[in-house]
KEKOLZA-594837 format. One line per 2 residues: number of its first residue (from 1); their letters; for each residue x, y, z of C-alpha. Coordinates in Angstrom, 2 decimals. Example, Ala and Ser with C-alpha at 12.3 -4.5 7.8 and 13.67 -1.06 7.14 Angstrom:
2
1> as> 12.30,-4.50,7.80; 13.67,-1.06,7.14
END
This chain:
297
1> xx> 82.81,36.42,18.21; 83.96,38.09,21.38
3> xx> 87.63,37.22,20.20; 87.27,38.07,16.61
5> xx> 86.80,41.39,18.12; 89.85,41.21,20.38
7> xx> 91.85,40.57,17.46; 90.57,43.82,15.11
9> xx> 90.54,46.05,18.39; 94.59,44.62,18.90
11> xx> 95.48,45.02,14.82; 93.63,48.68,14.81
13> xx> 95.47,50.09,17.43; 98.88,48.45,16.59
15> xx> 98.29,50.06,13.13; 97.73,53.19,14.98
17> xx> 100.95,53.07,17.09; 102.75,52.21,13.80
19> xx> 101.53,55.22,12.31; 102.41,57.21,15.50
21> xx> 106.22,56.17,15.63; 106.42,56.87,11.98
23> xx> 105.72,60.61,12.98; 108.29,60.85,15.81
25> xx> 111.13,59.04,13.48; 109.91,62.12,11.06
27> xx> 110.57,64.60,13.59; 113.69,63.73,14.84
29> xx> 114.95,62.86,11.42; 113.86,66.54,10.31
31> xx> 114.77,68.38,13.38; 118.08,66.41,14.32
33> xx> 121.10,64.85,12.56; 122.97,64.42,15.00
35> xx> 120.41,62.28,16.99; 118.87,60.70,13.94
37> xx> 122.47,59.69,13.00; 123.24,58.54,16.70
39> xx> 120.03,56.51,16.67; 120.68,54.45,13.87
41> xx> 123.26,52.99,16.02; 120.73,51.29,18.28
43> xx> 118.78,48.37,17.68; 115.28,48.97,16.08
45> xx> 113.07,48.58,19.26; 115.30,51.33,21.01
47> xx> 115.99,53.65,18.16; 111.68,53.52,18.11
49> xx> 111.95,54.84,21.78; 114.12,57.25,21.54
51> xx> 112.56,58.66,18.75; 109.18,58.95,20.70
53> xx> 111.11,60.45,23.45; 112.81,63.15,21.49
55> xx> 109.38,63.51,19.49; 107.78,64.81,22.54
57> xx> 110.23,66.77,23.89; 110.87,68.84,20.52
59> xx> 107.01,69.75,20.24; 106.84,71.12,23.84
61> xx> 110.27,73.31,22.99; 108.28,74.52,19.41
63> xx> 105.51,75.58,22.12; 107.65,77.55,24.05
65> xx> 110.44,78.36,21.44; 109.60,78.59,17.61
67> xx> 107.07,77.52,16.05; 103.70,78.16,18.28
69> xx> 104.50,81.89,19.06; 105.41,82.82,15.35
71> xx> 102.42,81.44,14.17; 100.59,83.73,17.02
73> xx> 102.41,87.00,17.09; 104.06,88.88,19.47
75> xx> 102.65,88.70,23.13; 100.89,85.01,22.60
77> xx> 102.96,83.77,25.84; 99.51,83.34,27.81
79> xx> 97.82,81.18,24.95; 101.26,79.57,24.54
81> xx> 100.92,78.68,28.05; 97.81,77.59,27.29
83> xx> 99.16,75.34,24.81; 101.78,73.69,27.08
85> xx> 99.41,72.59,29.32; 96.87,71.15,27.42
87> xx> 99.71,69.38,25.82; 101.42,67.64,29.19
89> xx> 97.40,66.87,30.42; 97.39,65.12,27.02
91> xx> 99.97,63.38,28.08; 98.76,61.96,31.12
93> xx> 95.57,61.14,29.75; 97.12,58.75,27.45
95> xx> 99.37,57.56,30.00; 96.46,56.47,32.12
97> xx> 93.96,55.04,28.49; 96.66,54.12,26.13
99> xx> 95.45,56.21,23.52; 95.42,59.86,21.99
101> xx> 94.65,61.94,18.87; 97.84,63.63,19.02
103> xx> 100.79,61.03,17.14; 103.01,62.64,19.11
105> xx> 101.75,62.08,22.41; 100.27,58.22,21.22
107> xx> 103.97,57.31,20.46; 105.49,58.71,23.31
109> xx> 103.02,57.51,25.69; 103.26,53.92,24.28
111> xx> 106.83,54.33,25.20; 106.36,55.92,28.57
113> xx> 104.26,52.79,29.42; 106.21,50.45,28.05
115> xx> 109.30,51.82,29.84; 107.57,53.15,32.88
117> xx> 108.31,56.50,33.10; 105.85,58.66,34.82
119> xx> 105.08,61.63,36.00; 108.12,61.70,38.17
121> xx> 110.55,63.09,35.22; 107.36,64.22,33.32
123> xx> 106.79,67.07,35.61; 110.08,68.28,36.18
125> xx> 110.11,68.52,32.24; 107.41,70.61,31.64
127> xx> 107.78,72.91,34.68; 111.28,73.64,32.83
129> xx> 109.63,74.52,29.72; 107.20,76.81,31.46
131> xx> 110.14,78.60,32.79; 110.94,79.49,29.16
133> xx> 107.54,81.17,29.02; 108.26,83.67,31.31
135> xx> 112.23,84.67,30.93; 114.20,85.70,33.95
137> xx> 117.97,85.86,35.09; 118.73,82.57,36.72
139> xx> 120.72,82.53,39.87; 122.09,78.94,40.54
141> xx> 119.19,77.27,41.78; 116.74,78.48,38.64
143> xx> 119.39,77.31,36.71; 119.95,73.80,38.18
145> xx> 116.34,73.27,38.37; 115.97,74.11,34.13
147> xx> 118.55,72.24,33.50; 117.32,69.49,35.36
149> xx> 113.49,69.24,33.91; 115.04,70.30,30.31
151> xx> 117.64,68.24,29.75; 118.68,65.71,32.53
153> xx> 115.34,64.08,32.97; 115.31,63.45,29.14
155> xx> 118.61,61.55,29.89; 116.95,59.32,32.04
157> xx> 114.09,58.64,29.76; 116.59,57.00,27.30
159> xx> 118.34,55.15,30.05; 115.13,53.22,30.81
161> xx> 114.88,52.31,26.64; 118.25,51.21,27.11
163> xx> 118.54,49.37,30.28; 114.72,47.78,28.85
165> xx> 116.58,46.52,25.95; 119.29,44.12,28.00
167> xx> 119.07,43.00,31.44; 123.05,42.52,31.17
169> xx> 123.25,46.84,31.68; 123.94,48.32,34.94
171> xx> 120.63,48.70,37.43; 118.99,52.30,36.45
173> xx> 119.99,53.10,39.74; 124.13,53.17,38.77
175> xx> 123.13,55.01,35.43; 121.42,58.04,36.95
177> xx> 124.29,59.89,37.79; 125.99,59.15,34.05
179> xx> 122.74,60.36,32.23; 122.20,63.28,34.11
181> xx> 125.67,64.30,33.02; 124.82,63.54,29.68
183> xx> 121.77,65.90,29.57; 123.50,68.30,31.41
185> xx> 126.48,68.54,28.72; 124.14,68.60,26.30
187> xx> 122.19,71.12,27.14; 124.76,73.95,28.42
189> xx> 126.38,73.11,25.10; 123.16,74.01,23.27
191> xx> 123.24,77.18,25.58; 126.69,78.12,24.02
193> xx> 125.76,77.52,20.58; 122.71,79.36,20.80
195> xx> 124.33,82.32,22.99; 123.22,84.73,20.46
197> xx> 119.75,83.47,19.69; 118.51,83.02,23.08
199> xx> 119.70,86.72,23.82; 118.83,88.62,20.87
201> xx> 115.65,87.01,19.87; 114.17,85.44,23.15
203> xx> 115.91,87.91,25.39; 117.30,84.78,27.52
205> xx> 120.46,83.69,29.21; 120.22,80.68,31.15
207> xx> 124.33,81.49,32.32; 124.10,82.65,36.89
209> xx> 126.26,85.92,36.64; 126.94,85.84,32.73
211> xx> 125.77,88.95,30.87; 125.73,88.28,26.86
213> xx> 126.66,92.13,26.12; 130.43,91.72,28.10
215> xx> 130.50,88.01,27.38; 134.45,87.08,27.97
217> xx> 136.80,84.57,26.78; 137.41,83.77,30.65
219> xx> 133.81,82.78,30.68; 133.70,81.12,27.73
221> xx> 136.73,78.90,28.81; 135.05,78.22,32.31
223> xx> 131.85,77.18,30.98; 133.60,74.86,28.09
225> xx> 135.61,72.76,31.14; 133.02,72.74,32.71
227> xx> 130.50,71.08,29.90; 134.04,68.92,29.48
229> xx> 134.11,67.40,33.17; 130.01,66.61,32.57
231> xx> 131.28,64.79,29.12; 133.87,62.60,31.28
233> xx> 131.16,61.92,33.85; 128.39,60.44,31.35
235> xx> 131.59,58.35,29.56; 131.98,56.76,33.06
237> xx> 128.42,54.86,32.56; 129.38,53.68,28.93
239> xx> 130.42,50.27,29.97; 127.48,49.99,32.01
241> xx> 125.03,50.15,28.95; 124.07,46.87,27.23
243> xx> 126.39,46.98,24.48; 123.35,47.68,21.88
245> xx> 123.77,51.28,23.21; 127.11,51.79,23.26
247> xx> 127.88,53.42,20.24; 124.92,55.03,20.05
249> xx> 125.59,57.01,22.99; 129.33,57.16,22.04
251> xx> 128.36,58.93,18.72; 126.30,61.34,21.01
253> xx> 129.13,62.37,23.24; 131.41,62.45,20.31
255> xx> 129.15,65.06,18.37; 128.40,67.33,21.28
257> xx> 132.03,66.95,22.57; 133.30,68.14,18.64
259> xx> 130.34,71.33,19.47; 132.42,71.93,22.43
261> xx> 135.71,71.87,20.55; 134.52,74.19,18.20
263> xx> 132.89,76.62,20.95; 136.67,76.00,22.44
265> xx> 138.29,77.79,19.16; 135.62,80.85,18.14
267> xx> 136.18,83.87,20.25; 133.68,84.95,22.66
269> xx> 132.46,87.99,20.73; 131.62,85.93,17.91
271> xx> 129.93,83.73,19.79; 127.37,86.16,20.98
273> xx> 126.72,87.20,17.40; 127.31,83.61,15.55
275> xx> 125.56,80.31,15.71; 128.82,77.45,15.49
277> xx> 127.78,73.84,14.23; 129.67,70.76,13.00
279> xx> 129.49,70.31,9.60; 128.05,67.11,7.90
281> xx> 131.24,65.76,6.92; 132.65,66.04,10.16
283> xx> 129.69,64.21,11.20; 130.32,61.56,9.32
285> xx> 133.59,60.95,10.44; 133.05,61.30,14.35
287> xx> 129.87,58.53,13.66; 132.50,56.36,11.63
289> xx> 134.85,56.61,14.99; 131.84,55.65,16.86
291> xx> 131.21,52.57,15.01; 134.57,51.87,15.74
293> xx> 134.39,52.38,19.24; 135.97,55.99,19.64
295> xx> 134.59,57.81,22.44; 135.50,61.32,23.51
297> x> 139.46,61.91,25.01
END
């Protein structure tokens, strides 16, 4: 009796968890096609944690970014608040029971367990995301610490899925260094391209000593070498992935470093007024070169 019951309790909630990774492979597939098309790269265990991952991590930015504060109106930054941190105590909660009423949360807190991350790059995450609740100019130190919770943590949430998947990869230890640059890149790409955005709409810039209204082509270049040397650091920890990853993460680089390139060639002034992309097809053909073991020059 008592293990018939085992058995239903273990089948309902794997059903549940099933139905929970469905809706993070939904959100990154509809928010993200350049990590939905990196992802099919990996093998199905890993692609399921890095969608839970990046899941998480785009509902907290619809808190603080999009979604939450258009459907609220103008001045909802204390309920958004609100919002956030009802959302990372959900979080915890299901880290510590194994369960929650939020998809989201369920599939990225099955991961977290699974994978063991905690509270240690949890934290730094949502601090950065409360930062976004309350804009201010960033000197160097605001802006290492955002970039840090926002983007580099996140890098080493996918290195434990990927060191998890093969013992053969580097220790997490030697691939800390590599994923923070990764994040890093990422993100003060994603600054670039949304120059215009985050200043006209959101009133940000994340940029120590850059002002959006006098934004140069002297900055521009500076900040574009210096995403460049980030790109060269994170391709140093390639061979230290199981090779599962590899050209998943190659793809990565290769999309962000092709954002770069493209940041490279529009002026500055239409960069504060224009949002640059890669197009699909070019897409296609930097994921092609990533099957075929291209990584960034």
């Amino acid at each position: 009796m008592d293990s018939n019951n085992d058995a239903t309790q273990s089948t309902n909630l794997q059903r549940y968890r099933a139905a929970a990774e469905h809706a993070a492979a939904m959100v990154i597939r509809d928010y993200s096609t350049s990590f939905g098309w990196a992802s099919k790269l990996l093998p199905a265990a890993t692609r399921t944690h890095i969608a839970n991952i990046y899941a998480m991590v785009r509902v907290a930015d619809e808190v603080v970014d999009g979604s939450a504060v258009e459907a609220m109106g103008k001045g909802s930054m204390a309920r958004a608040e609100k919002l956030l941190n009802a959302y990372e105590d959900e979080i915890y909660q299901a880290l510590e029971i194994g369960f929650s009423t939020d998809l989201v949360v369920q599939a990225f807190s099955s991961s977290a367990r699974a994978l063991g991350i905690g509270r240690d790059l949890i934290e730094p995450f949502f601090d950065s995301m409360r930062m976004d609740l309350n804009p201010v100019v960033y000197d160097q130190a605001a802006y290492e610490k955002y970039i840090y919770g926002s983007a580099e943590v996140v890098g080493l949430m996918c290195v434990k899925a990927f060191v998890a998947a093969d013992k053969s990869a580097w220790p997490y230890e030697q691939l800390v260094t590599p994923a923070r640059a990764l994040g890093s890149a990422f993100q003060k790409v994603n600054f670039l391209r949304d120059l215009a955005a985050d200043f006209q709409t959101l009133g940000r810039c994340y940029f120590p000593g850059i002002d959006p209204l006098n934004f140069s082509e002297a900055d521009k270049t500076a900040l574009v070498a210096e995403i460049d040397s980030e790109i060269r650091v994170a391709m140093s920890g390639i061979p230290g992935l199981p090779k599962s990853a590899r050209k998943a993460v190659s793809a990565a680089l290769l999309f962000f470093d092709a954002l770069n390139r493209e940041i490279e060639n529009t002026s500055a002034s239409k960069l504060v007024s224009t949002r640059v992309r890669v197009s699909d097809p070019k897409k296609i053909l930097i994921l092609i070169k990533a099957i075929s073991g291209a990584t960034p020059k």
